[in-house]
N, C-alpha and C positions, 0 to 999 in steps of 0.2 A: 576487362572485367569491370561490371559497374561496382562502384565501392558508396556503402554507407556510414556513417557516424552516427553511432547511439551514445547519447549522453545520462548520464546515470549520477545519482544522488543520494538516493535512499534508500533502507532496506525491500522495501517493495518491490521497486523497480527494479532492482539485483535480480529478484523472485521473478520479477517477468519478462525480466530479459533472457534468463536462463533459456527460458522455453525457444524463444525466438533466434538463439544464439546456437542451440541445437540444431534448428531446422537451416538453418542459415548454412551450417555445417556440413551439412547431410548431402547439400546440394552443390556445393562448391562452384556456383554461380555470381556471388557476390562477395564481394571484400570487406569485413564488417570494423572497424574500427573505435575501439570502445573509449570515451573520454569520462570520467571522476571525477566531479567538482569537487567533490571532498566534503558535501553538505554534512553526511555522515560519516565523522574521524573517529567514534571509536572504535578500536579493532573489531570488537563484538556484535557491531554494526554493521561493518562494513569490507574488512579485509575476509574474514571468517567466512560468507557469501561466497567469493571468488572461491575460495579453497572446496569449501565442502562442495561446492555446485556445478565446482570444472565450468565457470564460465570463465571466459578466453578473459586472460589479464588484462584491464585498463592499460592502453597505449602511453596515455595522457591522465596524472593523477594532478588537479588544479589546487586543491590543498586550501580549500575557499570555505572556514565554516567560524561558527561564533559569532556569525558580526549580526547586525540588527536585518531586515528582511529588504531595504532599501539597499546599504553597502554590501551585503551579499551578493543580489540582485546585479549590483551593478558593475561591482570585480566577477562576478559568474560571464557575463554578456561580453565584457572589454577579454576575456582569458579562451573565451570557445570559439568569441573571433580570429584571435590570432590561429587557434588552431586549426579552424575552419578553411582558412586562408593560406597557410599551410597543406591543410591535408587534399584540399579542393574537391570534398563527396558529391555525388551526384543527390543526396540526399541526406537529409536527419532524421532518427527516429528517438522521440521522445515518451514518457509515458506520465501518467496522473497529473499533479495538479502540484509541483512543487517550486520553488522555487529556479532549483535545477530547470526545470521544463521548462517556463517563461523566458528563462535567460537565453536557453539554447532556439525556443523556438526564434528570439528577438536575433538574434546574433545570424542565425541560417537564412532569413527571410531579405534581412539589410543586406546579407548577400546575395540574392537571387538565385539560395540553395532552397528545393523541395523541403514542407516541412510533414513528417505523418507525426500523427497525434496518436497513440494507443491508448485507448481508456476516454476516448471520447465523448462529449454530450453528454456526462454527469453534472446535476445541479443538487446545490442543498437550499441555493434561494435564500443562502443569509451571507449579505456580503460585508459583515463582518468577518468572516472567515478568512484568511488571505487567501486558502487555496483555493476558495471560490476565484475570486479575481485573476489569481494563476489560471483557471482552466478556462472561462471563458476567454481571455483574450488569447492565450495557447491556438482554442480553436478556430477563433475570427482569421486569425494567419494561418492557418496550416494550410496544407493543398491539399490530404487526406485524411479524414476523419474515419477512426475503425474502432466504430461500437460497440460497448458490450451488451446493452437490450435494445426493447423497443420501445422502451422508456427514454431510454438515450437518444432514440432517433427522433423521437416526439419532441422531446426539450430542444434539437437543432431546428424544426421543423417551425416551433414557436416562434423562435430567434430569430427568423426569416433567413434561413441559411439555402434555402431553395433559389435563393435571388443569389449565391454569390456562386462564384464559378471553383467549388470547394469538392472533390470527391467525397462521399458519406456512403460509409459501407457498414454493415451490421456484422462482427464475425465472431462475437461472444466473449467471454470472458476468460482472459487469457492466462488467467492465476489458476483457473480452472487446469489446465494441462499440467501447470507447474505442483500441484500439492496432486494430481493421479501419479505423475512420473514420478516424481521422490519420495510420496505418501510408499512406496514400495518398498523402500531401503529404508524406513524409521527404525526398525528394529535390529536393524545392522548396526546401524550408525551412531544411535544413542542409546545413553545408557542415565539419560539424566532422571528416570526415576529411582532408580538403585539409588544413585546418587545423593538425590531428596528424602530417602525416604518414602513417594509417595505411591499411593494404592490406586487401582483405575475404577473411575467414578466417582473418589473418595477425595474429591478437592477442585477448585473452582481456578481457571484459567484469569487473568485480568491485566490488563495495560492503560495505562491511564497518560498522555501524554501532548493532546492536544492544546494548542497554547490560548483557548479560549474558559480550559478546567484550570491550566498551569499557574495563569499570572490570575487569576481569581482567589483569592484565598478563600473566601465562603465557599466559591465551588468546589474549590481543590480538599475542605476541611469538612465537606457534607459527602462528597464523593468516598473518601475514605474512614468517615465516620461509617458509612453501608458495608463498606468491605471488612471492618474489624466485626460488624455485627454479624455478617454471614460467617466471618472465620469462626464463631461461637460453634454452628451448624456443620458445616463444610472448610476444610483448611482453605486458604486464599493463597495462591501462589503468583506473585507478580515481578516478571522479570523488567528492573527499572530502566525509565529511558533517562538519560544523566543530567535533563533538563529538571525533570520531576525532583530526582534524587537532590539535586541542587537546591530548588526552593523551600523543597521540607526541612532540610536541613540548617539551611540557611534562616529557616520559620523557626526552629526547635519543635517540627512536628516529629511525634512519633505516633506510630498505631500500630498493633497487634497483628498483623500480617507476615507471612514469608514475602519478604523481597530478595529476588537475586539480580546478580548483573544480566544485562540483554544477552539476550543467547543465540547460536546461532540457528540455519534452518533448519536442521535436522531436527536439533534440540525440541522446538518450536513446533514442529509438526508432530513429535511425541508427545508434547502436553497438549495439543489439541488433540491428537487421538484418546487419549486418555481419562481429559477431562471429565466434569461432571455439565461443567456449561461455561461458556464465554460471559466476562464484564469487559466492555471495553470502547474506548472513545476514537477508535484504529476503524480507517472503513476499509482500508484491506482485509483484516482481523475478523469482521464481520462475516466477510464472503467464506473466511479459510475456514469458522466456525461454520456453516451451511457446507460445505465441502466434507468437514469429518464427522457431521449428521449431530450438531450439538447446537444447543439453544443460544443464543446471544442475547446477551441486555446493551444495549446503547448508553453510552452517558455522554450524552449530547442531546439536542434539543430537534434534531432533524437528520434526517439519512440521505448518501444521493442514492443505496438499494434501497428502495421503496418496496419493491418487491417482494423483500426479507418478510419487511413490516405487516406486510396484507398479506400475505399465504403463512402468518403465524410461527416463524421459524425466529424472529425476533422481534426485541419491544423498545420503544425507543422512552430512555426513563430519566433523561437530563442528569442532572446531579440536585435531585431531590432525594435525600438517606432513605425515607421510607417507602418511594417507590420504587426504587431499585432493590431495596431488601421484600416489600410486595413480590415484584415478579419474579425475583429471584425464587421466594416461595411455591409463585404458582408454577415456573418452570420445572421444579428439582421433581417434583413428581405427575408431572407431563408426559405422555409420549407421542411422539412425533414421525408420521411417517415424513422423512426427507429425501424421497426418492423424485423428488420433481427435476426436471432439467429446465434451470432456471437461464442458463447460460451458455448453452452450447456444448460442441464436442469439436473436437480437432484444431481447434481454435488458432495455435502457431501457424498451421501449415496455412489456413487461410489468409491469414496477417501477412505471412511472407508471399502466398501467390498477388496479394491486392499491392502490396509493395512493390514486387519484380514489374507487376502491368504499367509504375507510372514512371520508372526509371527509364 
């Protein structure tokens, strides 16, 4: 049996591994082997995933987080070799743009292990970003690239990736499967509006956790200057990432919002069903907002869904207070048909057939 190594990090990637972890299962043709760097330790991040999502328990939990983007990077790369070396997969599968990713793609390649990219040929074209720099060179190494548009394949296209001996496949977007499959059990599963208190339509979804809003104080203190003005209008409900929670704190910010701890996916998929509209600096977050038919405000300064942006489903409003409170306006009484298929359908089972072909 050929056997792979998915290496995982982030909430995200939890989310889309799921899908592929399933199909994986279904077929019982491949040996899948799940490795934890540990990017995200708190439990509500990241044990909570496993549990609620029945995806198959990390093999290997690396317990690699806190440290600055260099010493992560580079106890991430030194810990998935041994285990690489170790496990000896016929393959790695990675997903987005995180440090996790670069580490595991650097680590499989110096070994003359296959590397697939999931979530490939997204750009935001600012590379101050780190996860820019994460996804491009993620994908100059990989040996399979499986995209989510045809945006994405345009951006490789540019790259001159036609020159390198790289498979590039289009098979959609794979979060797509992950929030129809569990978007079904929301109402089993959760019960976090009871919980809050809150009403459906009657409060504004929002994440703020990018480390380009984070170590900014102007950003970080105009970004939520918008969110207490909207809570005037609509309650703001913002489950913290412990990075954010830390600098406000550490600042003596406070502001008139509901903040709770991160939550998990069920939880999560409740307040998006629910919402009244997404605020957020999360580009996963964007797509799950286009998923349960709700508006998105961007607080960033560029998207790698462009997509969103141009067919009107979202607006990209940096961390300017009054233009995020603008659209915020113009969206709360907007309607929107979101019945486009931006991203595909069946999308695991494709991922996993384009897999099995190169093993």
């Amino acid at each position: 049996m050929k056997k792979i190594a998915t290496i995982l990090g982030a909430r995200p990637q939890f989310v889309k591994a799921a899908v592929l972890s399933r199909v994986i299962s279904k077929y019982n043709a491949i040996e899948e082997v799940i490795i934890h760097t540990g990017q995200h330790y708190d439990k509500n991040m990241s044990d909570v995933f496993f549990e609620e999502m029945e995806i198959p328990k990390p093999k290997y939990n690396l317990d690699i987080n806190g440290l600055s983007h260099g010493a992560m990077t580079g106890q991430m790369l030194a810990k998935i070799e041994e285990v690489l070396l170790q496990e000896k997969p016929d393959a790695i599968v990675i997903y987005g743009d995180t440090n996790s990713t670069i580490a595991g793609a650097l680590a499989a390649k110096k070994l003359n292990i296959k590397v697939v990219h999931i979530e490939a040929g997204l750009r935001s074209f600012n590379m101050k970003m780190p996860e820019e720099i994460n996804r491009i060179l993620t994908d100059r190494i990989s040996d399979l690239l499986l995209c989510p548009t045809d945006v994405a394949i345009k951006n490789l296209e540019n790259e001159g990736f036609s020159n390198f001996n790289i498979k590039i496949e289009k098979c959609g977007d794979i979060m797509k499967d992950a929030v129809e499959f569990y978007g079904k059990m929301v109402d089993e599963k959760s019960d976090i509006l009871t919980r809050l208190d809150l009403e459906e339509n009657e409060f504004v979804l929002a994440t703020i956790h990018r480390q380009e809003n984070t170590d900014d104080l102007i950003k970080l203190k105009a970004i939520f200057r918008a969110l207490e003005t909207i809570n005037k209008n609509k309650k703001v409900v913002l489950p913290m990432h412990p990075r954010t929670r830390a600098i406000l704190e550490n600042n003596n910010l406070k502001f008139d919002i509901t903040t709770i701890n991160p939550v998990g996916y069920f939880d999560m998929l409740a307040l998006l069903k629910n919402c009244n509209m997404v605020i957020t600096d999360s580009g996963g977050l964007q797509k799950e907002a286009f998923f349960n038919k709700k508006h998105c405000i961007i607080a960033r300064e560029e998207t790698e869904w462009i997509e969103l942006v141009s067919n009107g489903f979202a607006k990209i409003a940096g961390s300017n207070t009054k233009t995020i409170v603008d659209t915020f306006n113009m969206f709360k009484d907007t309607s929107t048909n979101f019945d486009k298929n931006l991203y595909g359908t069946n999308i695991g089972e494709k991922a996993y057939q384009e897999i099995l072909n190169i093993l």
